[in-house]
Every structure is written in C-alpha cells, then in structure tokens.
C-alpha positions in Angstrom: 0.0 0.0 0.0 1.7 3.1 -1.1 1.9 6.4 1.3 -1.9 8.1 2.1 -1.6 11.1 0.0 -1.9 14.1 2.7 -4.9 16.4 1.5 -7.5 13.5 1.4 -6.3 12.0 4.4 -6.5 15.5 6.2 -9.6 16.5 4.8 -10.9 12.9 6.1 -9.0 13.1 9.5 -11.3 16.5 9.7 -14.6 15.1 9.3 -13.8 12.0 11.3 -13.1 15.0 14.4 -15.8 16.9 13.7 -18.5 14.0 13.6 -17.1 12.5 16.9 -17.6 15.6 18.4 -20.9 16.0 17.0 -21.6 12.9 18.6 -20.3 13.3 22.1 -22.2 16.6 22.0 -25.3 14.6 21.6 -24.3 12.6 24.3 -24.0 15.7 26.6 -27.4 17.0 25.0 -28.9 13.7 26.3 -27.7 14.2 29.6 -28.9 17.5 29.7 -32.4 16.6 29.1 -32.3 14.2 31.6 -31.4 16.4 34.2 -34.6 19.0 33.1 -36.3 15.9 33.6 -35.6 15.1 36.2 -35.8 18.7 37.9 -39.5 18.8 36.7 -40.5 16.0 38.2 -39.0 16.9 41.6 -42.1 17.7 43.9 -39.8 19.0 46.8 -40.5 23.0 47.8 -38.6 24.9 49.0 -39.8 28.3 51.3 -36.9 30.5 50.6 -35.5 32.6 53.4 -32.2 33.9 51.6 -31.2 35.6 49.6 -28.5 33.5 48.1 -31.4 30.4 47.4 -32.5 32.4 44.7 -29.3 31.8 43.5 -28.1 28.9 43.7 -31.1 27.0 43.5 -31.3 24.9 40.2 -33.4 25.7 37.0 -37.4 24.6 37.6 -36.9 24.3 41.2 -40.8 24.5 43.1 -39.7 27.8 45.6 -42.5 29.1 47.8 -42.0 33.3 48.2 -43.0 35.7 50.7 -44.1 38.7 49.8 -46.3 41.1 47.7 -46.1 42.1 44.3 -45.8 45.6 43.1 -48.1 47.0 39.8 -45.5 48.5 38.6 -43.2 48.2 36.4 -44.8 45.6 34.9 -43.4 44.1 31.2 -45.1 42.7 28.7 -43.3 40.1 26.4 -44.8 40.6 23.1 -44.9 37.7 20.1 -45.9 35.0 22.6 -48.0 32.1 20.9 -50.8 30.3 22.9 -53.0 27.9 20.5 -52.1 29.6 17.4 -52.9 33.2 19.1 -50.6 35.8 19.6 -50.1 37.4 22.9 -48.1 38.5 25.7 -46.4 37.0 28.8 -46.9 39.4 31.9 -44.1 39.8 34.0 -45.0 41.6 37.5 -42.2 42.6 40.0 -42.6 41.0 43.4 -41.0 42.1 46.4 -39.6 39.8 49.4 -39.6 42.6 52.0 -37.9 40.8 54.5 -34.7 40.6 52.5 -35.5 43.1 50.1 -35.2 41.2 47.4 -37.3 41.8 43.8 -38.0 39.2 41.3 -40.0 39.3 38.0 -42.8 36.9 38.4 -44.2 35.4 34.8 -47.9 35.6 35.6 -48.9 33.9 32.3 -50.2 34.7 29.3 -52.7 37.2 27.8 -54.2 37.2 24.6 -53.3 40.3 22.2 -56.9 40.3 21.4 -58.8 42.6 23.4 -56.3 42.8 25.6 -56.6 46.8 26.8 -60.5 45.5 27.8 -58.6 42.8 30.1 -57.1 44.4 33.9 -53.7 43.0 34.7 -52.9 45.3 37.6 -53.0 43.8 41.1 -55.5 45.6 43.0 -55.0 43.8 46.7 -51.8 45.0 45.9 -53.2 48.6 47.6 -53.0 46.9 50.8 -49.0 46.0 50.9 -50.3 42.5 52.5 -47.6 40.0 52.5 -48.4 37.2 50.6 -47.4 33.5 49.4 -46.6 32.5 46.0 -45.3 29.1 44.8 -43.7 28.4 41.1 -40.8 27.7 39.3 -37.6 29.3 39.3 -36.2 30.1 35.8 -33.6 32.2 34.0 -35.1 35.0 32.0 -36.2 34.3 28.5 -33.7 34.5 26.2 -33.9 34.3 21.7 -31.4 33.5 19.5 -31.9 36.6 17.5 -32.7 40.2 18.7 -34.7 42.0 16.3 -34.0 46.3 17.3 -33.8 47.6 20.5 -35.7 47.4 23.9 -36.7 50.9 25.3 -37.6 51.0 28.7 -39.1 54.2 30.1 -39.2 54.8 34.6 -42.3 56.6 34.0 -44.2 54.2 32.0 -46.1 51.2 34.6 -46.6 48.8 31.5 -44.3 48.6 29.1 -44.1 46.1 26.3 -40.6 44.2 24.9 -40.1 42.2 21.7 -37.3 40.1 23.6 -35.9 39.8 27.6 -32.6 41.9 27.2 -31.5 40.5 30.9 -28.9 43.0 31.2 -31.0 46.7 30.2 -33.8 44.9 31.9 -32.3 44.5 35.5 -30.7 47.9 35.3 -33.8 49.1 34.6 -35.4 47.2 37.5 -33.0 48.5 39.8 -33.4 52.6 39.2 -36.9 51.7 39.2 -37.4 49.6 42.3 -34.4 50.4 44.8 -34.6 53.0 46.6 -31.9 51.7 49.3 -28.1 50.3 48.7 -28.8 46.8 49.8 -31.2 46.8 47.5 -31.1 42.9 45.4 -32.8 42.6 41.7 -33.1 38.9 41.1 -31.7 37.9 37.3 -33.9 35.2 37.4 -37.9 35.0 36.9 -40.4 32.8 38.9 -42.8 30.8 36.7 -46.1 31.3 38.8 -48.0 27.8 39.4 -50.9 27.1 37.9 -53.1 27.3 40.9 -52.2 30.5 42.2 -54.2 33.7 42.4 -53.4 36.8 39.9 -52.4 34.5 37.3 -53.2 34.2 33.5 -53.0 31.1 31.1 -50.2 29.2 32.1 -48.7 26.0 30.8 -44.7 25.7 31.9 -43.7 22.7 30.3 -41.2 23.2 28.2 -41.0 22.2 24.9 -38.0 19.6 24.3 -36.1 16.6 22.4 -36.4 13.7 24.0 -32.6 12.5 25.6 -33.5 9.1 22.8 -33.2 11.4 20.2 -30.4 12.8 20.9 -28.6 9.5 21.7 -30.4 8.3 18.1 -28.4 11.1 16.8 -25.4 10.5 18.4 -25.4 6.9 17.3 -25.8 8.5 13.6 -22.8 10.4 13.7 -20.3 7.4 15.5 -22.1 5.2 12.5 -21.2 7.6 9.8 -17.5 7.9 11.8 -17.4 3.8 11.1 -18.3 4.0 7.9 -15.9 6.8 6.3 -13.1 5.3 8.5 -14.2 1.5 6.6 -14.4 3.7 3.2 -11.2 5.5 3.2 -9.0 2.3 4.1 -10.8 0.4 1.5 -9.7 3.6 -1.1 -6.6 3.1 0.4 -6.0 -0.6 -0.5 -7.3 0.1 -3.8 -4.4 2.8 -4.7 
C-alpha cells in the first residue's frame, strides 16, 4: 500500500473529528435533558428565606415566596404564541420585604386580542399585605436573535418588549425599584404555578427533544465515523 496522499487524508482526518464531536455533544445534550427531567419532576418546595437560594437554587426548582407584588413596572413580552394566538407573557415585580429582594414573576399569558379591555394590575396589591406565591424558578427568556432595541421608560407602569434583554432589563429594575443600597434585583424569573391567584394562562412545560433522540443522533454520527473510516481504508488498498 503506497503512502496516504496528505490532502484527502486531512480532509478525512477532519470530518472524522468533527463527527465524533458531534456525537459526544449529543451525548452531553442527552444528559442534559435528563437532568430538566428530572428537575421537573422533583415535587420538593422549597420556602426561601435567603437571599443567596434564589441563587443557587437549580433551574425549575418549586420555591414558595413571601411577599407582595408591586403593579408597577410591569413588562409585557410581546410575540408569545398560545393555541395559534398571539399574545403576551406578563411579568410583574414581586418584592420579598424581608430581604429586600425583587424578582419578576411570569404571571402567564394574555391574549393580544382585546387585551386593553382585560385588567392586569394587582389591585389587593393597595394593601401591601404579605403574601405567598409558589412556582418555578427560571432564567429570564432568552432568543437566538434580537430583532431592534428594547426601550424601557421609569415613567411608563406597562411597558411592552419584543425580547428579555437580561442586562437593560435588570438595570432598569433597579433605578426603578431600589430605593436603598442593599437593595437585590433577582436575574432570574419565577414561573407562577398554575393554581395560584393573579395569574393568567399558564402551561410551563417546556418544549424539548427527548434525551433518545439525541442518543439516536449521536449513534448517527459514531455510525457515519465507522463507515468513512471503513471507506477510506478500502480507497486506500485500492491505490
């Protein structure tokens, strides 16, 4: 068998490297799911009573909150679809007084359609009475593109965004809510349970691949590794 000529055996070496990693990155996808899995089926709740739970607790965690929510500023996620409708998700600022702590709770979603006829303010609010709230803990939404700009505007007490911009938005939480210097914004967003007061449609399970796919897929990629490995030794032999 004469020497491997060096651009077809680098240009094979290459795609034998880059399915391999392909494939262990499904493998690491796979994982991944399991673990949201296995987070959203975890029942246990947690009453958080510092600060540094909001924290560190993990993604989808059940956290019960003590509290009361403020009306304002309240944001309004636009190009949210619920059965083929578009609408909005309402985020609402809720305060844990005790620590003084604020955290953006997703109340649900609201329907673009006749949506000014439709009161999303919190009027028991008026009363400052503290109040529980159980849900999941979440980052903020994030998209893989950003269409424009996000203005946000102190005076305004609903204000709607095309996309969570989690850095403009928590500086504009904090000149809007803190008024003292040990003041905390939360980055992250509670996902208010179904069966809780002040809440609009809401149906938290998230939409993902099954870890079998992605193992499916990695299975793909090592098979396709076998195979061009198989076909260039054959070429090989033949030359």
């Amino acid at each position: 068998m004469k020497k491997p000529p060096l651009i077809p055996s680098l240009i094979v070496l290459a795609f034998v490297v880059l399915m391999i990693n392909l494939g262990f990155w499904q493998l690491n996808r796979a994982e991944e799911k399991e673990q949201i899995l296995t987070l959203l089926a975890d029942d246990r709740i947690t009453l958080v009573e510092q600060t540094a739970q909001i924290k560190n607790l993990p993604e989808y965690a059940n956290v019960v909150l003590r509290g009361h929510y403020l009306n304002s500023p309240q944001l309004l996620l636009d190009n949210q679809v619920n059965a083929q409708q578009l609408g909005y998700h309402v985020f609402t600022p809720f305060v844990l007084d005790e620590m003084n702590l604020y955290i953006m709770v997703n109340r649900g979603w609201v329907a673009k359609d006749n949506f000014k006829e439709q009161p999303i303010n919190i009027n028991s609010i008026e009363n400052q009475q503290d109040i529980s709230i159980a849900g999941k803990l979440n980052h903020s939404p994030q998209v893989g593109i950003q269409l424009g700009e996000i203005e946000l505007n102190n005076e305004k007490t609903q204000q709607i965004i095309t996309y969570f911009d989690r850095t403009k938005v928590s500086k504009f939480l904090h000149e809007s809510l803190c008024s003292r210097l040990n003041c905390i914004v939360s980055d992250r967003i509670l996902m208010l349970n179904q069966t809780q007061d002040h809440g609009f449609k809401r149906d938290w399970q998230p939409i993902i691949m099954p870890p079998s796919k992605h193992i499916g897929y990695a299975v793909q990629w090592f098979s396709m590794t076998f195979v061009l490995i198989i076909i260039f030794i054959y070429w090989l032999r033949k030359l």
